[in-house]
C-alpha positions in Angstrom: 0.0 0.0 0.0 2.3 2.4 0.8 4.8 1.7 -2.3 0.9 1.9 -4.3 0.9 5.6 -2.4 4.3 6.7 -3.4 3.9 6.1 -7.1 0.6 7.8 -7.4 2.6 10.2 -5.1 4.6 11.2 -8.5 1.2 12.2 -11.1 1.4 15.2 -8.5 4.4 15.9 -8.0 5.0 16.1 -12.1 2.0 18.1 -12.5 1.9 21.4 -14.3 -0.8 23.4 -11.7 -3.0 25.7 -14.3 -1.1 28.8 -14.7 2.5 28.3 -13.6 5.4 28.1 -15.1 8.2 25.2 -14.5 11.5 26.3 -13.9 12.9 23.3 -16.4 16.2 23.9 -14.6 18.8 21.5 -15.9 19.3 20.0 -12.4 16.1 18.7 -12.3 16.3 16.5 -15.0 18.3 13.7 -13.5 15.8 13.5 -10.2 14.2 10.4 -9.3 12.3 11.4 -6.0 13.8 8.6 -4.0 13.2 5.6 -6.5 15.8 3.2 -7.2 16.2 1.5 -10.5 15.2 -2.2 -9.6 12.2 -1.4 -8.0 11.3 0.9 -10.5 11.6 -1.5 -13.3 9.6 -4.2 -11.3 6.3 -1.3 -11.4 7.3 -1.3 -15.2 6.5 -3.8 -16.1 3.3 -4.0 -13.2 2.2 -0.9 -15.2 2.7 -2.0 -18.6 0.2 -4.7 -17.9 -2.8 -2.6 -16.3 -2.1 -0.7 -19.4 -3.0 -3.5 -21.8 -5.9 -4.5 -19.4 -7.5 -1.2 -19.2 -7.1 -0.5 -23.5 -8.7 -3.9 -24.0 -11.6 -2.4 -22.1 -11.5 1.1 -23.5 -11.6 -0.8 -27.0 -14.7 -3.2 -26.3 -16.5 0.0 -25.0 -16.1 2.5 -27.6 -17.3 5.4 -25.7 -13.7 6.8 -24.6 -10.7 7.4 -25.8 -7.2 8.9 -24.9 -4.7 11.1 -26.7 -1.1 11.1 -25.8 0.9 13.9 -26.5 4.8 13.7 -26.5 6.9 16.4 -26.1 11.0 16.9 -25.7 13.6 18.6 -27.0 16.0 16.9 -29.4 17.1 14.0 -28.1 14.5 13.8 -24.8 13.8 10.6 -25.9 10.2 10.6 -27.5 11.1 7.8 -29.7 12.5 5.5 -27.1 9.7 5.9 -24.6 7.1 5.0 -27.6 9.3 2.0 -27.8 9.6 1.2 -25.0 6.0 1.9 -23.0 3.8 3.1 -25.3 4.7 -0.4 -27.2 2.5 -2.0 -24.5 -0.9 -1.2 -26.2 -2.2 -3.4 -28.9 -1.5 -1.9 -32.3 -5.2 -2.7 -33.5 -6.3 0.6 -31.2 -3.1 2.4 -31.2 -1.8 4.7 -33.6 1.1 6.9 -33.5 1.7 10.4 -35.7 5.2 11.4 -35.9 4.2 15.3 -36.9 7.0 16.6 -39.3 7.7 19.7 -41.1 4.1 20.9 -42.2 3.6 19.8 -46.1 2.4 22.5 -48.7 -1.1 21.3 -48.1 -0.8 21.6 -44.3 0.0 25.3 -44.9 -2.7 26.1 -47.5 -5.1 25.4 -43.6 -5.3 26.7 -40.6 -2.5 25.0 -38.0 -4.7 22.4 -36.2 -6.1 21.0 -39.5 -3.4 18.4 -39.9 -3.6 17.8 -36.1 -7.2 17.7 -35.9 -7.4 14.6 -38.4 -5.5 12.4 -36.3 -7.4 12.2 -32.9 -8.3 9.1 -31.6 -11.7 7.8 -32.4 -13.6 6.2 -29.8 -12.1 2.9 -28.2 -8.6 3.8 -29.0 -5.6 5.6 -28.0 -3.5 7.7 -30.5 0.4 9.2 -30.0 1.4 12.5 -31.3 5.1 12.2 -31.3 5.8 16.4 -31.6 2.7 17.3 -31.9 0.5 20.9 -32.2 2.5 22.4 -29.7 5.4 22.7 -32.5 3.6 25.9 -33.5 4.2 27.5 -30.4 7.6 26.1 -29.9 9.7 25.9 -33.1 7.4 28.5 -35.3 8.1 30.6 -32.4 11.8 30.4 -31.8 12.9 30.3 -35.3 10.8 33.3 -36.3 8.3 30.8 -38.6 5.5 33.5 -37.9 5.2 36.5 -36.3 4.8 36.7 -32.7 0.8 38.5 -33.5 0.0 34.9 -34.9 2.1 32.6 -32.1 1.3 34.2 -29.2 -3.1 33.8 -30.0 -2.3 29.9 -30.4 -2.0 28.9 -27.1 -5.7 29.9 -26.2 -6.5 28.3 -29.5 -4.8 25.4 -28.4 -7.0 25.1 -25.5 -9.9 25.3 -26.9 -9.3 22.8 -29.4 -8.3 20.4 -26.3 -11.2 21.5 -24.7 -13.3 19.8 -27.6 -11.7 16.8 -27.7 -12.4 16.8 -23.5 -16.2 17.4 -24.5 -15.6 14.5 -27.4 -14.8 12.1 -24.7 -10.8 12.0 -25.4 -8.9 12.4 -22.8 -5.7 14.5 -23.1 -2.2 13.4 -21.3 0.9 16.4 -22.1 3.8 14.3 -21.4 7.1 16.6 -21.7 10.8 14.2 -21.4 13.0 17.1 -19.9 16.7 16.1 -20.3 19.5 18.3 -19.5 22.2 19.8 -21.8 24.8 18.0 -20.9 22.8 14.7 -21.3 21.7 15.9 -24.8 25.3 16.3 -25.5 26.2 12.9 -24.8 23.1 11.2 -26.3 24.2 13.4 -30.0 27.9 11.7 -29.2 26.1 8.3 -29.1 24.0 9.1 -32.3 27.2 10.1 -33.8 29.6 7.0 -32.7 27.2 4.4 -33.3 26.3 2.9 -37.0 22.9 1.6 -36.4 22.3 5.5 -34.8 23.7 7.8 -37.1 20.6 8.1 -39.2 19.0 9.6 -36.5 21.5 12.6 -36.1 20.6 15.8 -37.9 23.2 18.6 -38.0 20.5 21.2 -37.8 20.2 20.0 -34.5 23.2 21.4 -33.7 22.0 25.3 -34.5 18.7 24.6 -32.3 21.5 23.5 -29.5 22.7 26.3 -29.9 19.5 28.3 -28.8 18.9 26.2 -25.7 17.8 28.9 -23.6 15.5 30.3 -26.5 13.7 27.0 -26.3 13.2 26.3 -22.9 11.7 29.5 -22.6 9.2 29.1 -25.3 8.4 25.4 -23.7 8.1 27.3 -20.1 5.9 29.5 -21.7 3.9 26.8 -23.5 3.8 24.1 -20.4 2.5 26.8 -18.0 -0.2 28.3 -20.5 -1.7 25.2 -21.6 -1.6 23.0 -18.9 -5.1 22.7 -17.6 -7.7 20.7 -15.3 -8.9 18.8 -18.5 -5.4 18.9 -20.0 -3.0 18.3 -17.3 1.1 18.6 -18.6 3.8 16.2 -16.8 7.2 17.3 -17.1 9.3 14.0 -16.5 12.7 14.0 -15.2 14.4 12.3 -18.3 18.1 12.2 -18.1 17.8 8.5 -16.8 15.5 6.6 -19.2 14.7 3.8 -16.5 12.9 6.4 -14.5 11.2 8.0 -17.5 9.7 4.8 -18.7 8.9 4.0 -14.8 7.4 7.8 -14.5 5.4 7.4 -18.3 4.0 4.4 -17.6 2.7 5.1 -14.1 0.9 8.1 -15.6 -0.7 6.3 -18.2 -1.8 4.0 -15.9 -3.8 6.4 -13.4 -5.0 8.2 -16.7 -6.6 5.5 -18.1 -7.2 4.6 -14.6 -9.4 7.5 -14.2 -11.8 6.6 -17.3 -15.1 5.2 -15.8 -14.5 1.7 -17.9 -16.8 -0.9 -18.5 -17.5 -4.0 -20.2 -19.8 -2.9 -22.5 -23.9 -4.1 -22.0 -24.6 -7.3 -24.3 -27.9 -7.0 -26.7 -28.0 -10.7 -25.4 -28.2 -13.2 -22.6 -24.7 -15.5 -22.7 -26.6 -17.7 -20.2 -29.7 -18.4 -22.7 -26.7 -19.1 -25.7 -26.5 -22.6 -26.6 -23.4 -23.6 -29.1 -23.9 -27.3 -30.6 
């Protein structure tokens, strides 16, 4: 019970209250509250399976559905932690968007019209991997659009999460907060390592560059869009055991949270006779 206290202890703790800011000071990217890394990875893998429990359920009753938004800077770790936990769910009611440069269509529309088309439907669970908050975070920072047109998105951006809440999607902001010197030594793997150096983008290197820029514009974006419907996490990240321990103890309590139930049969199983 009281290990069962501590974890949900940590949905708090991570919790962006409505209307401040978090600090997102380097130092606090490597804290682990206490947790060690064995017993953390045993609640891993305890999570992982109430995860798959509780979408099985969500999925048979079609009347809820969940939308996980993943946010870090490069080399937070977004792809890993999809790997890695959100990996648990069944792929039949899972999808994952990895939201890239916006095409020439996508910018012929309004900036949530490319978002907006992948929600989840009903029963399932979808991953934005970057997601709508890129248009307050990199169009901001690298001068995409004027600061007229930036700064008005974050209220649009919670209203459009307000529909999905009214839509019956629930909305988890999950933000992998690693430190500089971290990102510096995960770019040095990238770059050493064969099967990794694909991932390594030298333009990486100039966003690096404007690491204070950015944190700013995700202090900014964490603290103005984090809401009661909408909650953000910021997840201590520099030590991927205790992201994937933190993630997936999240998830669980989210889903948790969803009043699931086996949905009502148009029949009577007892009055069913197979021959």
């Amino acid at each position: 019970v009281v290990a069962r206290t501590a974890r949900e202890a940590l949905r708090s703790l991570l919790r962006v209250r409505p209307g401040q800011k978090p600090e997102l000071r380097d130092a606090e990217a490597a804290r682990t509250f206490g947790w060690g890394r064995d017993e953390a990875e045993q609640a891993i893998g305890e999570n992982l399976q109430r995860m798959r429990d509780l979408q099985y359920k969500m999925f048979a009753q079609r009347r809820h559905s969940v939308l996980i938004v993943l946010q870090a800077i490069d080399g937070g770790g977004k792809d890993s932690t999809i790997r890695r936990v959100i990996g648990a769910f069944n792929p039949q009611g899972c999808s994952v968007t990895a939201f890239k440069q916006p095409t020439a269509i996508d910018l012929q529309h309004d900036f949530l019209w490319r978002v907006h088309q992948r929600v989840p439907e009903r029963g399932t669970i979808a991953v934005f991997n970057r997601s709508h908050y890129e248009d307050v975070l990199v169009a901001r920072v690298e001068n995409l659009v004027p600061r007229e047109i930036w700064s008005e998105r974050y209220a649009r951006i919670n209203s459009f999460e307000e529909v999905l809440r009214e839509s019956s999607t629930k909305v988890v902001k999950i933000f992998l907060q690693i430190s500089r010197a971290e990102q510096k030594v995960r770019f040095e793997e990238r770059l050493s390592a064969i099967d990794k150096q694909w991932k390594f983008d030298p333009d990486d290197l100039e966003k690096r560059r404007k690491w204070n820029l950015y944190r700013a514009a995700y202090r900014d974006a964490l603290g103005r869009c984090s809401t009661s419907h909408a909650p953000w996490y910021v997840i201590p990240a520099d030590r991927k055991w205790f992201r994937d321990f933190v993630v997936s103890q999240i998830l669980r309590e989210e889903l948790e949270s969803l009043p699931l139930r086996w949905p009502k049969l148009p029949y009577d199983p007892a009055k069913i006779r197979v021959v």
